[in-house]
C-alpha positions as CSV (number, residue, x, y, z in Angstrom):
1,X,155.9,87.4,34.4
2,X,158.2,88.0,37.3
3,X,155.4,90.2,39.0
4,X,152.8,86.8,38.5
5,X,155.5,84.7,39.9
6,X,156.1,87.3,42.9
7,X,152.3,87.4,43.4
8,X,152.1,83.8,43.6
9,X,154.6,83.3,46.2
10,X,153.1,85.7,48.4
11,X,149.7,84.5,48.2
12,X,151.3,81.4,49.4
13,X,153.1,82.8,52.2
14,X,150.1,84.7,53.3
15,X,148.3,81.9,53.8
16,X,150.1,79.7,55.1
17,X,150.4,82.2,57.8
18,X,147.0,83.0,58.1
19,X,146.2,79.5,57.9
20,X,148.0,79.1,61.6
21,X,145.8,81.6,63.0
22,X,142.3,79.0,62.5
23,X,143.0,77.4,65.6
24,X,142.4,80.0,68.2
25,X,139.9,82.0,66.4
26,X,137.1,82.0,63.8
27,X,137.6,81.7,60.3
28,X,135.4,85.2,59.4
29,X,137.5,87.0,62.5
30,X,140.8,86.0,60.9
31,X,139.5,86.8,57.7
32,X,139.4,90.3,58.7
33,X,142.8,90.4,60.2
34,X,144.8,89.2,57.2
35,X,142.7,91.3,54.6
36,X,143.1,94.7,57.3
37,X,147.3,94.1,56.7
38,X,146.9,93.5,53.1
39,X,145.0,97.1,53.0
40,X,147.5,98.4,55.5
41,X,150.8,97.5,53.7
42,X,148.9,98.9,50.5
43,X,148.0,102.1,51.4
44,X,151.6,102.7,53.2
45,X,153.0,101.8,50.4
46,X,151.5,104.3,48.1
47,X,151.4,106.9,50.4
48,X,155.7,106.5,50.6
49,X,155.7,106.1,47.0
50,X,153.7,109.8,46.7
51,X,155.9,111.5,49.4
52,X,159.3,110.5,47.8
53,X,158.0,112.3,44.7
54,X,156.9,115.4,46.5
55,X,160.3,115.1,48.4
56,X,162.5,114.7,45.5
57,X,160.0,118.0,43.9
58,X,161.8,120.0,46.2
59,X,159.4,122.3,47.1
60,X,158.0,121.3,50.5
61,X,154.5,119.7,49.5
62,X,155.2,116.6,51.3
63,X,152.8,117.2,54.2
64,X,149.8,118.9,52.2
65,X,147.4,116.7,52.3
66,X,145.7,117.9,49.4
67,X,149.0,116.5,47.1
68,X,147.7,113.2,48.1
69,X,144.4,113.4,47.8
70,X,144.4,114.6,44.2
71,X,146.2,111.8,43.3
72,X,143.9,109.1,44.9
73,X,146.2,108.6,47.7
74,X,145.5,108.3,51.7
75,X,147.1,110.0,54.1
76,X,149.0,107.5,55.9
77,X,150.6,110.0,59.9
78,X,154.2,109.0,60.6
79,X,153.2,105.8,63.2
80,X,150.6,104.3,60.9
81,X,153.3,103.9,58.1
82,X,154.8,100.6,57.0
83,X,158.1,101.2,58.8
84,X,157.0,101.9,62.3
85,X,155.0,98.7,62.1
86,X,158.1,96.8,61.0
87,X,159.9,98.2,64.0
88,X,157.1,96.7,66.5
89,X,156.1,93.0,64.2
90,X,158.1,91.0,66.8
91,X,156.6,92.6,69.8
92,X,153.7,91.5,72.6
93,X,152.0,95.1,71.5
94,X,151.6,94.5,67.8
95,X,148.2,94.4,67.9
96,X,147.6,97.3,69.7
97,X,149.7,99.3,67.6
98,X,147.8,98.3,64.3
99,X,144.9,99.1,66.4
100,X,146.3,102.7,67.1
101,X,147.3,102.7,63.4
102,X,144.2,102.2,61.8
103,X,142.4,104.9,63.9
104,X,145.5,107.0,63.4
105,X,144.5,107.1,59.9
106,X,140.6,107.1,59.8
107,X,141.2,110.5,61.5
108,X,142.8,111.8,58.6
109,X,141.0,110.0,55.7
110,X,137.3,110.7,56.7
111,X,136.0,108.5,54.0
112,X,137.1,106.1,55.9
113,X,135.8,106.6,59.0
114,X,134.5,103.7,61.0
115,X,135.7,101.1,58.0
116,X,138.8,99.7,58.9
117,X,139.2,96.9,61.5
118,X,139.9,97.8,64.6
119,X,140.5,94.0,66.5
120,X,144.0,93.1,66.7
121,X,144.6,93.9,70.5
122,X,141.6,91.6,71.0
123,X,142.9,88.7,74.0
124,X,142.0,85.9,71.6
125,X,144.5,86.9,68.9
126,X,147.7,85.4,68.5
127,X,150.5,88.4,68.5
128,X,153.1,86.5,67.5
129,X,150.8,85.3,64.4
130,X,150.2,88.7,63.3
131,X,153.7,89.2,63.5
132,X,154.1,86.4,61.4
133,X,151.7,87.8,58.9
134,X,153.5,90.8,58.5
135,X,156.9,89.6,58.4
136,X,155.8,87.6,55.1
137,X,155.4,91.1,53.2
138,X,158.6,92.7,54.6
139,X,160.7,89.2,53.4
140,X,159.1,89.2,50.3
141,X,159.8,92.6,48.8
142,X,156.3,93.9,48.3
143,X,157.8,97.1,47.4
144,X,158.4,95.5,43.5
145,X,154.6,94.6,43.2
146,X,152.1,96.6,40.7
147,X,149.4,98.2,42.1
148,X,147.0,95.1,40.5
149,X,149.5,92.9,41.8
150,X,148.3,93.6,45.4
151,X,144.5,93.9,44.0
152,X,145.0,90.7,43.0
153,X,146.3,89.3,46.6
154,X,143.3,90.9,47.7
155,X,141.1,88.9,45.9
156,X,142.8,86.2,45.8
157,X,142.1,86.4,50.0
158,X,138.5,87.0,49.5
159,X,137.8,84.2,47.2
160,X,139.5,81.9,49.6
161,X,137.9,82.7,52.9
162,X,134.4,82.5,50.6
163,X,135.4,79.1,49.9
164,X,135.9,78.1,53.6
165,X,132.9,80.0,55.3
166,X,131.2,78.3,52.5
167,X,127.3,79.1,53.3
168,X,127.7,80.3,56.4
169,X,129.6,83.6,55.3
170,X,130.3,83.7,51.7
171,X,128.0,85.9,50.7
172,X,130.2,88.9,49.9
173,X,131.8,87.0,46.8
174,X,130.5,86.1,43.6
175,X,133.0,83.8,41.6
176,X,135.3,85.8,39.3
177,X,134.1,83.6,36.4
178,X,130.4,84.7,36.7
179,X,131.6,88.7,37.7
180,X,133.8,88.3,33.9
181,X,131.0,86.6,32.3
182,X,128.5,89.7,33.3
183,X,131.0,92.4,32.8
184,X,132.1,91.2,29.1
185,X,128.4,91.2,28.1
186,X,127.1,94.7,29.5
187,X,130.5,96.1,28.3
188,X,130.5,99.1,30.7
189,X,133.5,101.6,28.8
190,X,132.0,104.8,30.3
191,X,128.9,106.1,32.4
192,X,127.6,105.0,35.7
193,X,127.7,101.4,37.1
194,X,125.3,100.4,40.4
195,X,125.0,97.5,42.8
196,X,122.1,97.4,45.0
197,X,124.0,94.7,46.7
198,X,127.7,95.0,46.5
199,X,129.4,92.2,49.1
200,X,132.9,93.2,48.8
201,X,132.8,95.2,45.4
202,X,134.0,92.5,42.8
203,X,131.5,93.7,40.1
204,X,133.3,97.3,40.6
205,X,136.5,95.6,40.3
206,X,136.0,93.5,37.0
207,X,134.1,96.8,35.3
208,X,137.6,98.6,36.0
209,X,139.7,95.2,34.5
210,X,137.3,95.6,31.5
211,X,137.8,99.2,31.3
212,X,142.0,98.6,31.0
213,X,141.7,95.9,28.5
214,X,139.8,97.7,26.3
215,X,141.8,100.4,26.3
216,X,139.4,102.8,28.2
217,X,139.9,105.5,31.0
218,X,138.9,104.7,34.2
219,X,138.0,108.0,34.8
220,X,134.7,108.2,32.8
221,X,133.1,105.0,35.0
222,X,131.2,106.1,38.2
223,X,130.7,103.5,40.6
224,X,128.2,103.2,42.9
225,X,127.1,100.7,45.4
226,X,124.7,100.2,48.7
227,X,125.5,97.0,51.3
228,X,123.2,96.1,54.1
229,X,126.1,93.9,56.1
230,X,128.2,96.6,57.8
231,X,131.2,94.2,57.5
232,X,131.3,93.4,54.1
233,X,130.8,97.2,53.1
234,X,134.1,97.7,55.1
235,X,135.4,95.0,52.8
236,X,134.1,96.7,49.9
237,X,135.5,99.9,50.8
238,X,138.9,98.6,51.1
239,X,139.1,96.5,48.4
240,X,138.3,99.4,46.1
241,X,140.6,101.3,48.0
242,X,143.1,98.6,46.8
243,X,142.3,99.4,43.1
244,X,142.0,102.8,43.2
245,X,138.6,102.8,42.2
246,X,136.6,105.9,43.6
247,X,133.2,105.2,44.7
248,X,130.2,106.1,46.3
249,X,128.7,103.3,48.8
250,X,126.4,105.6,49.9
251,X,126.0,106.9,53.5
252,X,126.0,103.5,55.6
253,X,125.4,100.3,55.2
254,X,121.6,100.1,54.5
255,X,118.4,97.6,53.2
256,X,118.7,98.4,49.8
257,X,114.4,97.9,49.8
258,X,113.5,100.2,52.7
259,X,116.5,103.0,52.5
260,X,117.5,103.2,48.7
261,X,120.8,105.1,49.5
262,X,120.3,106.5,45.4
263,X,116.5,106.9,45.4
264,X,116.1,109.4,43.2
265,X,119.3,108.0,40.7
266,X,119.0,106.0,37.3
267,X,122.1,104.4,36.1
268,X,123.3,103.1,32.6
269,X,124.6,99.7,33.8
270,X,123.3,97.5,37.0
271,X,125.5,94.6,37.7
272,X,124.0,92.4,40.6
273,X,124.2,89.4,42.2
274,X,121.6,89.3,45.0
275,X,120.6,87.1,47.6
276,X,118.7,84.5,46.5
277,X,115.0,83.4,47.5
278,X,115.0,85.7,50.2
279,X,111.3,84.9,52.4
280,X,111.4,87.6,54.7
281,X,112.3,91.3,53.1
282,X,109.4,93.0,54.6
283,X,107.1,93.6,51.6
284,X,104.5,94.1,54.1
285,X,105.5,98.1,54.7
286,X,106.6,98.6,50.9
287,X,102.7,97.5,49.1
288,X,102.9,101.0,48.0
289,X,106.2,101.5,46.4
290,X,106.8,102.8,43.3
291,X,109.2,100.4,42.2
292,X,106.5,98.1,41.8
293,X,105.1,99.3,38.9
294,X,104.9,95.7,37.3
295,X,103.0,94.4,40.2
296,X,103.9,93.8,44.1
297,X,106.4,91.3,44.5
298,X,105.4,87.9,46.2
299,X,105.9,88.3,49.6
300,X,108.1,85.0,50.7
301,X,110.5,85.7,47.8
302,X,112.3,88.6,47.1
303,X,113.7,87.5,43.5
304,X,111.0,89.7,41.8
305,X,111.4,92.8,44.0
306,X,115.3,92.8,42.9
307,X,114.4,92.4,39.6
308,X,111.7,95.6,39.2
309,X,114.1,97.4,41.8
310,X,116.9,97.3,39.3
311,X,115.1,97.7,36.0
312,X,113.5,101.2,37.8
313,X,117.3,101.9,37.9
314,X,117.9,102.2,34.8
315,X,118.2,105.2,32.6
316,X,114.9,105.0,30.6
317,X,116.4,105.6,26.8
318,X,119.9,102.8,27.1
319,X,120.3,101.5,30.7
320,X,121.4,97.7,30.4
321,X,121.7,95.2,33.4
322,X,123.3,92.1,34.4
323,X,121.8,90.1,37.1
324,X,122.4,86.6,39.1
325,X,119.3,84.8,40.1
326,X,117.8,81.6,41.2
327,X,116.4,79.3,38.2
328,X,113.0,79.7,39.5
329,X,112.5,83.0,38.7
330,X,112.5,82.1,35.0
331,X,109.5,80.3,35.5
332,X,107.6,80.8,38.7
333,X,103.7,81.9,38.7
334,X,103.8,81.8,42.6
335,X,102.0,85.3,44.3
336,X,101.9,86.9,40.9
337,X,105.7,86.7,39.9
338,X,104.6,85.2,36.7
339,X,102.8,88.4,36.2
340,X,105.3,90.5,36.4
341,X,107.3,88.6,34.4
342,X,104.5,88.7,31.4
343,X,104.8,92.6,31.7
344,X,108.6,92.5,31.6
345,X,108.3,90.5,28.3
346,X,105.3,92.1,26.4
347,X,107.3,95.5,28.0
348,X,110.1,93.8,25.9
349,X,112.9,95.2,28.3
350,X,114.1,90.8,28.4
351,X,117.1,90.9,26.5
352,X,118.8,87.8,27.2
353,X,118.2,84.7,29.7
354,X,121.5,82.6,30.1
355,X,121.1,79.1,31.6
356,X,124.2,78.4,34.1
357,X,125.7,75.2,35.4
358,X,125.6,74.0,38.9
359,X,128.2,74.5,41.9
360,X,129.5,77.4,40.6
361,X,129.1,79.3,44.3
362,X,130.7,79.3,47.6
363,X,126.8,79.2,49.1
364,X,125.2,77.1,47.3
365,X,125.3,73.9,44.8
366,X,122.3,74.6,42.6
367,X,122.3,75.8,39.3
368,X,121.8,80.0,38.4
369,X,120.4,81.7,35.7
370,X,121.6,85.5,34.1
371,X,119.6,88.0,33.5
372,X,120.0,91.0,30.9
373,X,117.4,93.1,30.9
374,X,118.0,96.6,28.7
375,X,116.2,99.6,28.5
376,X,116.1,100.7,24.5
377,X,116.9,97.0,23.1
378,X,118.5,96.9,19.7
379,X,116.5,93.2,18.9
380,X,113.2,94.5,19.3
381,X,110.6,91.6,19.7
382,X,113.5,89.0,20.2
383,X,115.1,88.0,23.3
384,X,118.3,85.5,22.9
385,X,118.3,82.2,24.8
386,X,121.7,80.5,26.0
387,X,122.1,76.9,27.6
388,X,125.5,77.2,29.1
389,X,124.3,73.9,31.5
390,X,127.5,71.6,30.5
391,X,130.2,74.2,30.2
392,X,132.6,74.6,33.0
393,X,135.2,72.4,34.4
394,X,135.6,71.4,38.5
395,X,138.2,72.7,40.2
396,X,137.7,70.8,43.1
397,X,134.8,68.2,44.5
398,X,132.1,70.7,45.0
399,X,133.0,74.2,43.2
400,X,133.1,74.5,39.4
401,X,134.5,77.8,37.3
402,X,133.7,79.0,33.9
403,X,136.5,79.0,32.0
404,X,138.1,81.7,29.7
405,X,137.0,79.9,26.6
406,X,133.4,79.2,28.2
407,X,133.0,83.0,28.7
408,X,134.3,84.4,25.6
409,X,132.0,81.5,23.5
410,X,129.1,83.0,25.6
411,X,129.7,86.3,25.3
412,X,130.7,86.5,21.9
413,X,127.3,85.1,20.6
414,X,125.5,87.9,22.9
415,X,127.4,90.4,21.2
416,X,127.0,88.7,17.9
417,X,123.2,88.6,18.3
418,X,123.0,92.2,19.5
419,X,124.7,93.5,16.3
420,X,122.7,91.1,14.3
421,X,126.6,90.5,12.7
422,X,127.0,86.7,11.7
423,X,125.2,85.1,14.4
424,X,123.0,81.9,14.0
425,X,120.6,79.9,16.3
426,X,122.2,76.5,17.1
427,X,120.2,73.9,18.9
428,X,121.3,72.8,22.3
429,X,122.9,76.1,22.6
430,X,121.8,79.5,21.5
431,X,118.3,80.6,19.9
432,X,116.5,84.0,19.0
433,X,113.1,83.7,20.1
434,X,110.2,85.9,19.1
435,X,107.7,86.7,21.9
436,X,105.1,85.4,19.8
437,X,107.3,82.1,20.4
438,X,107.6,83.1,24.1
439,X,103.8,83.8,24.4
440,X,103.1,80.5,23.3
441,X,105.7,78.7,25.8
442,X,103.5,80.9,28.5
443,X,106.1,83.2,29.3
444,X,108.4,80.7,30.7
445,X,111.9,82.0,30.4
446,X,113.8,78.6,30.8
447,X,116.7,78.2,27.6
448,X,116.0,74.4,27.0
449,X,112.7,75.2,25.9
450,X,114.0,77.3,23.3
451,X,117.0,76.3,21.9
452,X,116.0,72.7,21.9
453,X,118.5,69.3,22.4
454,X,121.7,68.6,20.7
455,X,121.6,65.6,18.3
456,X,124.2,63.0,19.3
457,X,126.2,62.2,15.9
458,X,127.0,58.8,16.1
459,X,128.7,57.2,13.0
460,X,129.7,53.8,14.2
461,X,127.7,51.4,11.9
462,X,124.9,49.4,13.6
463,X,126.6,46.6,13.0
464,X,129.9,47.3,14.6
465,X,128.1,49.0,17.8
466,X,126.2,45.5,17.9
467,X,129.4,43.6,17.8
468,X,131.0,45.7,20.5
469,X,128.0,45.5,23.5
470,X,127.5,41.7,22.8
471,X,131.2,41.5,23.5
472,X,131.0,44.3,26.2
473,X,128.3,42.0,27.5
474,X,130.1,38.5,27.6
475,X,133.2,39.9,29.4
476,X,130.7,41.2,32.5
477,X,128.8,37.7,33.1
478,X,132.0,36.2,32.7
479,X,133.2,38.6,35.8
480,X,130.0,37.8,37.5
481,X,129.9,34.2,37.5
482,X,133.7,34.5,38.8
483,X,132.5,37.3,41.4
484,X,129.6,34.6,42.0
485,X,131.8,31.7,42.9
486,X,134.2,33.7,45.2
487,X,130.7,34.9,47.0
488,X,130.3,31.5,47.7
489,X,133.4,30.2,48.9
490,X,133.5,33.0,51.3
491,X,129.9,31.9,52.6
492,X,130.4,28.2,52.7
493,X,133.7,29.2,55.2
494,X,131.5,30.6,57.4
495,X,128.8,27.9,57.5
496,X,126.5,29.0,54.9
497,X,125.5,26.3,52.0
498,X,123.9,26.6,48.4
């Protein structure tokens, strides 16, 4: 409790300190800057944490590198460490000398070479706000904090610079509620885990949450992960960094269609959230892909290309995947996407289709869908509908969240269906359709057509109902004819008669 409460204050502090950097620069470029110190302080922190044990060992490990490595540690030289950046918070230069420190330690951490931000001498940048920024770590004790603690800083940050680049940069962030939701469905204890698409990692990070809750070792989940934007892979990297997730982003950030970083890979769990509707993804120099074994892909909308690219991924006998897409891929026939979907379902790799409610996203208001396809199914012949439409609550005017009951009730009747252990169709909500019934419904995936609308018990006698409007009813054309005569007193002041 005292490690929440410590959490909270510095998210607090953090921001408010960031938040006085938004008036000389850009909200994405300060973004960067905050989110580079969290990292910074992080990795120091271990690192001093490591060498006090090797020093207190005794036997004069302290600067082998590999004593560090082995334990998931970076090697953080002398003038990159958390105290000589104390030393310099309050001075003209302290932007240069993060600068110099993050370089300092790329050269001796090669994976991560080229990631971390190098843009704190920049002329636009307030020095004495960085200083201000760092200060607010130093005063608060950091030291105490968990390692999840800071992980949860970390996103924490990212969620809320997602929220105020709003469409025009957050991309990189899929809402914790929606990255639980898929994770506690797939249920990925052990194996290997893939994002084609993996904005700043949070899939990565709630598979590894899962993992701890359940009692599981880390250890036995291989992560891996391709990005096209060479910004948010550095934000990837360093947020699993945070966690101490090892993970393999590939080479470079990459086009996950024309240079598959894991072509020749197959994976047991796919968790992706992918751009949606994306018109121009260059289908053109890809007709003869082998991904497209269900058919080519329209060419103005990429929803069906992520869809057979992820599904290839899959181990052939038991790979299972979560994915975040646009409604209209449950029921498009535009350039042969309703094709492909036919072949998915008489393929019967559909496992589940969950209907979500709107303005659950940074980037966009409309209302999403989930899809589980799975490789092996255990429902043969079946696949389980779920109209999740009006669950939810708003946290604010235009963003809603799922919340802890919304995704347990969802989950839990997944889970329920997959071990064919107590579970029952219920209309409005959940129902088990055959793909005889899906055949008939022409292959449309959409959940209301399935599990039907929920009868409205009402046992208020006619009677009394009846009683009630007419009453409801007087008391308004009273207001009216009062709201009528104060219409026209204002009117006849002015010169206007009746």
């Amino acid at each position: 409790m005292a490690n929440e409460k410590l959490v909270t204050s510095i998210e607090d502090k953090l921001w408010a300190a960031a938040d006085k950097l938004r008036g000389s620069i850009d909200a994405s470029k300060y973004k960067n800057i905050v989110l580079g110190i969290v990292f910074l302080k992080y990795i120091s922190d271990r690192f001093e944490q490591r060498y006090n044990e090797l020093i207190a060992e005794g036997d004069g490990f302290e600067d082998d590198r590999d004593e560090y490595e082995r334990f998931n540690v970076f090697y953080v030289p002398t003038e990159a460490r958390w105290k000589s950046i104390i030393e310099h918070a309050t001075k003209p230069n302290i932007g240069q000398i993060i600068d110099e420190a993050f370089i300092a330690i790329e050269k001796e951490n090669k994976n991560l070479a080229g990631i971390l931000p190098k843009i704190y001498s920049g002329a636009d940048i307030d020095q004495r706000r960085i200083g201000e920024v760092i200060m607010v770590f130093e005063n608060s004790n950091t030291l105490l904090i968990e390692e999840d603690a800071l992980g949860r800083v970390y996103e924490y940050f990212l969620g809320k610079f997602a929220f105020i680049l709003g469409a025009g940069g957050g991309e990189y962030y899929t809402p914790s509620s929606v990255v639980k939701l898929l994770v506690d469905m797939i249920e990925p204890f052990e194996g290997t885990i893939y994002d084609p698409c993996c904005g700043s990692g949070g899939m990565f990070v709630q598979a590894q949450k899962f993992v701890k809750a359940h009692g599981g070792s880390t250890f036995k989940l291989s992560v891996y992960g391709q990005e096209l934007n060479a910004e948010t892979r550095r934000l990837a990297t360093m947020n699993l960094a945070i966690r101490g997730i090892e993970s393999n982003l590939g080479k470079t950030h990459e086009d996950t269609f024309h240079s598959d970083q894991f072509r020749d890979e197959k994976f047991d769990y796919v968790l992706a959230n992918p751009p949606f509707n994306i018109s121009d993804w260059g289908q053109d120099s890809l007709l003869d892909d082998p991904r497209w074994k269900w058919g080519i892909p329209a060419k103005n909308n990429a929803n069906y290309a992520w869809l057979s690219h992820m599904l290839n991924k899959l181990k052939p006998s038991k790979g299972v995947a979560g994915i975040v897409l646009a409604n209209g891929s449950l029921s498009s026939q535009t350039a042969g996407e309703g094709t492909i979907r036919i072949k998915f379902i008489d393929e019967d790799v559909v496992d589940c289709i969950v209907a979500m409610p709107d303005k659950l996203f940074y980037t966009t208001g409309i209302p999403v869908c989930l899809w589980f396809l799975r490789r092996g199914k255990k429902r043969k012949g079946e696949v389980l509908f779920i109209d999740a439409r009006d669950m939810g609550v708003m946290v604010s005017r235009k963003l809603r969240e799922l919340t802890d009951e919304d995704i347990s009730l969802i989950s839990e009747t997944y889970h329920k269906w997959l071990k064919n252990d107590g579970y029952e169709d219920e209309v409005g909500f959940c129902k088990s359709a055959s793909l005889e019934e899906i055949q008939k419904h022409e292959y449309m995936l959409t959940p209301g057509r399935y599990v039907g609308v929920k009868e409205i018990v009402d046992d208020e006698p006619f009677e009394e109902k009846m009683e009630k409007l007419v009453s409801e009813l007087s008391d308004l054309m009273s207001e009216s004819s009062v709201l009528d005569e104060k219409i026209k007193k204002s009117l006849g002041a002015i010169g206007y008669e009746f």
